[in-house]
C-alpha positions in Angstrom: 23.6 37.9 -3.7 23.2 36.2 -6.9 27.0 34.4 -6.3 25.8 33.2 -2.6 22.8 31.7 -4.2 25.7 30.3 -6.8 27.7 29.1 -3.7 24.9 27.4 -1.7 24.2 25.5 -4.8 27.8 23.9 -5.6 27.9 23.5 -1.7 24.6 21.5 -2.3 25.7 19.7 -5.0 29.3 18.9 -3.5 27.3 17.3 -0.6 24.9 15.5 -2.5 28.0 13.8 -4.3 29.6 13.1 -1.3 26.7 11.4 0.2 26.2 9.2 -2.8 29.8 8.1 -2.8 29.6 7.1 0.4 25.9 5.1 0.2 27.8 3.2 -3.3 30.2 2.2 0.0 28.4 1.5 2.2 25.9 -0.6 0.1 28.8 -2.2 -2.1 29.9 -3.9 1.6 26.6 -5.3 2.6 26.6 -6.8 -1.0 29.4 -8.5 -0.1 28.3 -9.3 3.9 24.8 -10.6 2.2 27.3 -13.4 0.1 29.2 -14.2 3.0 25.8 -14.5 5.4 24.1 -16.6 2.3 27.1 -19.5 3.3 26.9 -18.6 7.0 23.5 -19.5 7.2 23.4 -22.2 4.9 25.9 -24.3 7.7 24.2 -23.3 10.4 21.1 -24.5 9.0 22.2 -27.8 7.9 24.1 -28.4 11.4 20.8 -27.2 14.0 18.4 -28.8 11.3 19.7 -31.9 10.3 19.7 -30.7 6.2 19.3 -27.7 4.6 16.1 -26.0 5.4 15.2 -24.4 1.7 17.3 -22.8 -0.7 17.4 -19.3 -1.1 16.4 -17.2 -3.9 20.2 -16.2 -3.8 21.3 -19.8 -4.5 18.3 -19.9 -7.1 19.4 -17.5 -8.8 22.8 -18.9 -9.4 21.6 -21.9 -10.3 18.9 -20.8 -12.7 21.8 -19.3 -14.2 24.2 -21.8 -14.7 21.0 -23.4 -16.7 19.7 -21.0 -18.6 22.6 -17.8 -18.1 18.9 -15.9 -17.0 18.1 -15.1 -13.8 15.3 -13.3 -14.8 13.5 -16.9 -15.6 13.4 -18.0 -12.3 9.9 -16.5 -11.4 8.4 -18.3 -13.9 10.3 -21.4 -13.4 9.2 -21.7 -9.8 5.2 -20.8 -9.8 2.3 -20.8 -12.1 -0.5 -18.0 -12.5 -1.9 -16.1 -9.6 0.6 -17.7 -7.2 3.1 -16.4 -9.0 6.2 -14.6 -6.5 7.1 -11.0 -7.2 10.3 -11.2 -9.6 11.9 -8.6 -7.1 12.8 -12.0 -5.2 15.1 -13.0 -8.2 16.3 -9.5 -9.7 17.5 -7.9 -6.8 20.9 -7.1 -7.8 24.2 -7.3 -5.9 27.5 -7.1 -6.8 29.2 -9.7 -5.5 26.5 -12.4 -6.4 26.8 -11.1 -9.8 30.6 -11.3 -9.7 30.5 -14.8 -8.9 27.9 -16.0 -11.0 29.7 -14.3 -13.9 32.9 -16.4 -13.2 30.8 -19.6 -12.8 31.5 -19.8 -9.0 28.3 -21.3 -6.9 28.1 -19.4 -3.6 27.4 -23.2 -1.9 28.8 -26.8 -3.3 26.6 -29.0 -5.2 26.5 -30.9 -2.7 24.4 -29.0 -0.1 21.4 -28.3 -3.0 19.7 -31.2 -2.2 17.7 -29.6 0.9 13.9 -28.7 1.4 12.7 -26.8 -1.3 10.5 -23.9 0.0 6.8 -26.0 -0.6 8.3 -28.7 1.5 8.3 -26.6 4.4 6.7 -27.4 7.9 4.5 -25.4 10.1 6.9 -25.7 13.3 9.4 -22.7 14.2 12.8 -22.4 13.4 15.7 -22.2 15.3 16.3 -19.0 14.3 12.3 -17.7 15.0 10.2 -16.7 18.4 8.9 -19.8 20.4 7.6 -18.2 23.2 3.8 -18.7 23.9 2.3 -15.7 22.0 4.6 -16.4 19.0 3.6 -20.1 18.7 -0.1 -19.8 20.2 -1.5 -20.2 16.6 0.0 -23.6 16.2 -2.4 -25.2 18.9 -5.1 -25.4 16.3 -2.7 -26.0 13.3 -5.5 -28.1 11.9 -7.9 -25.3 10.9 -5.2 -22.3 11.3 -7.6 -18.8 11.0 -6.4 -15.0 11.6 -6.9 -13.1 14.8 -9.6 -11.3 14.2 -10.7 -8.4 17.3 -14.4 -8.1 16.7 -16.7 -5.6 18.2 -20.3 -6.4 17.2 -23.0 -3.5 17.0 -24.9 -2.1 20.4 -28.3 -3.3 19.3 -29.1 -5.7 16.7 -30.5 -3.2 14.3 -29.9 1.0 14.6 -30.3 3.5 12.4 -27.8 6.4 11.9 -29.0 9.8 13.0 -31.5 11.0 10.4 -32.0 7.9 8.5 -34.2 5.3 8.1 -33.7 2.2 10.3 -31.0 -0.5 8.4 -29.0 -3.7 9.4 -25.3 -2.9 10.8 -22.7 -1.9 8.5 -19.9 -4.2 8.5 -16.3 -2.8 8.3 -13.3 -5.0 8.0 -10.1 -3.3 8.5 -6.4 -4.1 7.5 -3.1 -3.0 9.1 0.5 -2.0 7.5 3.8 -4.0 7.2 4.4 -4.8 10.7 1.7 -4.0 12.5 -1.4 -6.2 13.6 -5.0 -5.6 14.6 -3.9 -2.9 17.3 -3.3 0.0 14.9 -7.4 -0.1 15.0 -8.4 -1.3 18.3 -6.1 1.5 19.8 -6.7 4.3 17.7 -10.6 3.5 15.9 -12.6 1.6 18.1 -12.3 3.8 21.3 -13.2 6.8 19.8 -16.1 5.6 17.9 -19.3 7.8 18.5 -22.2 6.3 19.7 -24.1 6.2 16.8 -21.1 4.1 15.3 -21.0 2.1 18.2 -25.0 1.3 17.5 -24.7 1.0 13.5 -21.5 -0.6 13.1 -19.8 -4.1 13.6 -16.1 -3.9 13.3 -13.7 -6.2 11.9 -10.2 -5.6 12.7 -8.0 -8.7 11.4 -4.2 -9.6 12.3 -3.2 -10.5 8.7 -1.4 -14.1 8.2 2.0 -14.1 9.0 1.5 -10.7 11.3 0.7 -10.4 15.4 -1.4 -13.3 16.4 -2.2 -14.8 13.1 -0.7 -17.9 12.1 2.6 -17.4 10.4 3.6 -21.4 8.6 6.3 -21.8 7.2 4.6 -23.8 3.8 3.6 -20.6 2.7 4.7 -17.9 -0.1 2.3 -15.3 1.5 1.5 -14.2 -1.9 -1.9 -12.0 -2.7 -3.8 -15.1 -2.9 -2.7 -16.4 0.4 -4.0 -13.3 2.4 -7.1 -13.1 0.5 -8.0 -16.8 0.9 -7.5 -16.6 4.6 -9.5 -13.1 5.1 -12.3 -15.0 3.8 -12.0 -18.1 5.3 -11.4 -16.4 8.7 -13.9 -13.7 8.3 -16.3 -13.0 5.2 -17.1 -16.6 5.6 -17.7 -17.1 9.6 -19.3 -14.2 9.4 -21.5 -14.6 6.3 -21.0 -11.0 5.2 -22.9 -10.0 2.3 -21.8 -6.5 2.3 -19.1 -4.4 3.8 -16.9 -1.7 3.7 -12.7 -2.1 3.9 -10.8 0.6 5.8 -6.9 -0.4 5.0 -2.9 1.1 5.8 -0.3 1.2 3.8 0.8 -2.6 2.7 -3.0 -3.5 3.7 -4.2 -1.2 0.6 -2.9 -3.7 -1.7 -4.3 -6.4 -0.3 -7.7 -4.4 0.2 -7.8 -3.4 -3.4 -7.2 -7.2 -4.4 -10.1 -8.3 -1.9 -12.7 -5.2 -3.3 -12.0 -6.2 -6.7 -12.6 -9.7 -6.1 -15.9 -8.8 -4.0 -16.8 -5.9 -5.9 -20.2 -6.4 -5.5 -20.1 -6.3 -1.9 -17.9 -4.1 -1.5 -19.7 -0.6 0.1 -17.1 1.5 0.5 -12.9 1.3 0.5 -10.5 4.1 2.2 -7.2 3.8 1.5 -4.3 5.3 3.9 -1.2 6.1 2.3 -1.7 3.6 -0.1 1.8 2.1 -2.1 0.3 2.6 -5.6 2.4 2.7 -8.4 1.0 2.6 -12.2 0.9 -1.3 -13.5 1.6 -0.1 -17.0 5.1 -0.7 -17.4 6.3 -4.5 -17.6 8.7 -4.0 -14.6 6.3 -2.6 -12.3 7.5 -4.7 -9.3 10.6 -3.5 -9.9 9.5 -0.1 -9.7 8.1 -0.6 -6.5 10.7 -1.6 -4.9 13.2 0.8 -6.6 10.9 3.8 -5.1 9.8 2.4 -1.8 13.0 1.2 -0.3 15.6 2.9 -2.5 19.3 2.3 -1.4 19.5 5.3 0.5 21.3 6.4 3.8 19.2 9.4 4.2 16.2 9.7 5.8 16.6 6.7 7.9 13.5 4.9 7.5 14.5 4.4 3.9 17.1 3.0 4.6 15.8 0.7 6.7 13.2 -0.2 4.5 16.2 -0.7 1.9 18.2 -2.8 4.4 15.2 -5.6 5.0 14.2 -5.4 1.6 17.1 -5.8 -0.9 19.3 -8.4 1.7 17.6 -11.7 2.4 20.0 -12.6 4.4 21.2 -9.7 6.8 17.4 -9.3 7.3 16.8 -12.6 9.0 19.9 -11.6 10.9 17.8 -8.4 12.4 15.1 -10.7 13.2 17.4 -13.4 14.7 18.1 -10.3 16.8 14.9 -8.3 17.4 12.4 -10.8 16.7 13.5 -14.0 18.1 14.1 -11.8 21.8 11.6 -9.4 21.4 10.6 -10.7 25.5 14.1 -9.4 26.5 13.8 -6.1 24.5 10.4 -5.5 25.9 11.3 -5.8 29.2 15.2 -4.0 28.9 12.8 -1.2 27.1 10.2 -1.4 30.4 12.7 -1.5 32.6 14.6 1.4 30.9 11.2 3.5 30.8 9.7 2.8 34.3 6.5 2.0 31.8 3.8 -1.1 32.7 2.8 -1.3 28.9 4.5 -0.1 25.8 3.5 1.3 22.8 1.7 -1.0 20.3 3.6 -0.2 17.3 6.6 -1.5 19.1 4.9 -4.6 20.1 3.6 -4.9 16.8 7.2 -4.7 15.3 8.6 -8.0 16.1 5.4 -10.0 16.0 6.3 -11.4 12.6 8.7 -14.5 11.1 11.4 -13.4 8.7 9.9 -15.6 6.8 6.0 -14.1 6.8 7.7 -10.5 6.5 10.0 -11.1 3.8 7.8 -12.8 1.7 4.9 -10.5 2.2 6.7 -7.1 1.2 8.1 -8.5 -2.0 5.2 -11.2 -2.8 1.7 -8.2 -1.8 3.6 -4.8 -1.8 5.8 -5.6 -4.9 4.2 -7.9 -6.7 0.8 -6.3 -6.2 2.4 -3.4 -7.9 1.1 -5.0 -11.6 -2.4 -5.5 -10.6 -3.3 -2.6 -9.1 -4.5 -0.8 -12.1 -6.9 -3.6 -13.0 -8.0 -3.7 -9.6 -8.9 0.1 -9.7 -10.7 -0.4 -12.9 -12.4 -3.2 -11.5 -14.1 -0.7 -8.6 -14.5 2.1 -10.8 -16.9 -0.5 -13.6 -18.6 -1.4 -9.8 -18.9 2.1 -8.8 -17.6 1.7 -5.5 -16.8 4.6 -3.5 -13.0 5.1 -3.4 -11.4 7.4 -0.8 -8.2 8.5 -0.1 -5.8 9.4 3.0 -2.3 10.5 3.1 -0.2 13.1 4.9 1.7 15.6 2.9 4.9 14.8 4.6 5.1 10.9 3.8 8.5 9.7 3.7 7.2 6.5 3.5 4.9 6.1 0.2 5.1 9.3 -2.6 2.1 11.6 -2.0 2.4 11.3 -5.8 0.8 7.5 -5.1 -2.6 8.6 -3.9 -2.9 11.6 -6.6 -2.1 8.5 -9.1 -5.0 7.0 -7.6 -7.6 9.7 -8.5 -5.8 10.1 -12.5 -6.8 6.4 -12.8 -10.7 6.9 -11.0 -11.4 10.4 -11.4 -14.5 9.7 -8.9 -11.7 9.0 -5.7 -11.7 11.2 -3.3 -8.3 12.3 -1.9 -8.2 14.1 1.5 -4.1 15.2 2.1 -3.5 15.9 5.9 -1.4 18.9 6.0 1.9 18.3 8.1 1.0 14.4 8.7 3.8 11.3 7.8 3.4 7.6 7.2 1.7 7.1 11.0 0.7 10.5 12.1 -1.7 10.5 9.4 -3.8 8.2 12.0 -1.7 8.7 15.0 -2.1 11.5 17.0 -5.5 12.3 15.3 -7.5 9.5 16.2 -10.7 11.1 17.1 -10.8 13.4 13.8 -9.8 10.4 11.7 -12.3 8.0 13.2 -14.9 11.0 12.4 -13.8 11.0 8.9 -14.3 7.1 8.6 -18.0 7.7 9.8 -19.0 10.0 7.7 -17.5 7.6 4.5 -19.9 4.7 6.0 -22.7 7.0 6.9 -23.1 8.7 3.2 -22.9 5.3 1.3 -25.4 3.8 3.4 -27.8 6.4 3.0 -27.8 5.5 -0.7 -28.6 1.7 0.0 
């Protein structure tokens, strides 16, 4: 017995090995197809465009060298204070690039450096981005851009819920993952509302900038700031909301936790689904994030996908080029393949985004919110705002070891684990029990107001 359980362990081992060798491979050549797209691109910008469109924070980074021999200094050579982009932009490593840089070779003649830097950049599309009418429809009023916001105002102008005394609407503002939009609540939240809810509650449910609807320019870092400034020009603002509670997925924690903290005092209430939190304690907690949410990893596949779009600049505008640019064609191949009228959201949801508005958000909000999420938390726990908690046990996605983190840094979080559920399921496929979980959040705080 004991030399099976010996043998199952070097057979374990051998394979483990043998899948690492061959990830150093494979990632080793899209190193070097990230180098050879960088000068691709760079061509085929300057020949559809007229001039370079912006330089890349590959090229940046070989130039900052050349300056300074740091690479690392480019993040604080580019932007000031809160605006400041995630340094995951500039230390991504890669072989190749490093190779290069080493030897003193520029990946793109001198000559062609003299494009658009990224603030320069216009609000139009790119040749390699969506034009279609639902892509571009935010552009009509480019003068005063706001988010797509689905509202669903209260039943009656004032209810009460079930047992309480009578009390103005609660307001609830809801924000979605990395690819997603508005939809991952209208489909799965607001139909399965119970009447009381439907009665007490007015429901926010906003397409964040960059994402579905929601204007996605091209002048834009979409940095923490960014997204905050335009949630409350596009809805705590319009709306005059004085209090509220934030209900918030995945990416959209970040972004929640930035907004409660910055409203603390209006904040109600804040539920967090699987929320990306890593300590801020260490110096290099960007770097952290990305190192443990998209890990250069073949296996399971969603990590490596999250690895491929997150560590190559390059070969990811290539799968939106692809995807995202014909998402029409793929929707109706996919229809046509299905014999379905309507598909999915979440694969709608997918594609509604700019390489631009996707990149920048997961390394400038997911990343680079990674450092302020501990002063964040402390910021709600001084404000005593109610803190709760929602991920499945099976996340392949985000580390349950994120939300537990959460609760060690405000012991007063509640954390509710969903046996068997992953990064979606935790919502999907358990709508009705997870809407009546969000009501009973909202209905014990605002018994105590």
């Amino acid at each position: 017995m004991a030399t099976l359980v010996q043998s199952g362990k070097w057979i374990q081992k051998g394979l483990e090995i043998i899948i690492a060798a061959i990830s150093w491979m494979v990632f080793l050549f899209l190193d070097f197809l990230e180098v050879f797209m960088c000068i691709f691109y760079r061509l085929l910008d300057e020949f559809l465009e007229g001039k370079a469109y912006s330089s890349c924070y590959c090229m940046e980074l070989m130039e900052e060298k050349e300056k300074t021999g740091d690479c690392h200094q480019v993040a604080q050579v580019e932007v000031d204070g809160e605006s400041e982009l995630s340094e995951t932009l500039h230390r991504r490593r890669n072989f190749f690039r490093g190779l290069l840089g080493s030897l003193g070779i520029s990946l793109v003649p001198k000559g062609w450096r003299n494009g658009e830097s990224f603030l320069q950049m216009r609000h139009g599309t790119r040749w390699s981005d969506c034009g279609c009418d639902s892509c571009v429809e935010w552009m009509k009023n480019a003068d005063d851009p706001k988010l797509h916001v689905v509202v669903q105002e209260p039943q009656t102008e004032r209810a009460s819920w079930v047992g309480s005394k009578e009390r103005e609407a609660e307001n609830v503002i809801f924000l979605h993952g990395f690819l997603s939009s508005s939809s991952f609540w209208t489909e799965t939240v607001f139909p399965n509302l119970s009447e009381s809810a439907k009665q007490n509650c007015r429901l926010f449910a906003v397409d964040l900038l960059g994402f579905g609807r929601s204007p996605k320019p091209r002048d834009c870092f979409y940095t923490l700031k960014d997204h905050l400034e335009m949630i409350e020009y596009s809805v705590i603002g319009p709306y005059q909301l004085n209090s509220f509670h934030l209900v918030a997925h995945s990416m959209g924690c970040i972004i929640a936790l930035a907004l409660a903290a910055k409203h603390s005092k209006s904040v109600k209430s804040i539920t967090l689904i699987a929320p990306p939190y890593f300590s801020s304690l260490r110096e290099d907690a960007s770097m952290v994030a990305l190192e443990r949410l998209a890990a250069k990893r073949l296996w399971p596949p969603l990590l490596f996908g999250s690895s491929f779009m997150s560590w190559y600049e390059h070969l990811g505008r290539c799968v939106c080029f692809i995807i995202c640019r014909n998402h029409k064609m793929w929707e109706s191949l996919l229809k046509f393949i299905t014999r379905r009228r309507n598909l999915h959201f979440t694969f709608i949801d997918l594609t509604r985004h700019t390489h631009h508005s996707a990149w920048h958000t997961m390394h400038n909000v997911i990343c680079g919110g990674a450092k302020l999420a501990d002063k964040y938390l402390e910021t709600l726990r001084l404000a005593k705002v109610k803190i709760n908690v929602i991920q499945g046990t099976r996340d392949q996605v985000v580390p349950i070891e994120c939300s537990i983190n959460i609760q060690k840094q405000v012991q007063e979080a509640e954390i509710d684990k969903i046996a068997n559920a992953n990064h979606g399921s935790v919502v999907l496929g358990r709508e009705k029990d997870f809407t009546r979980d969000l009501e009973r959040i909202w209905s014990s705080v605002a018994d105590l107001h």
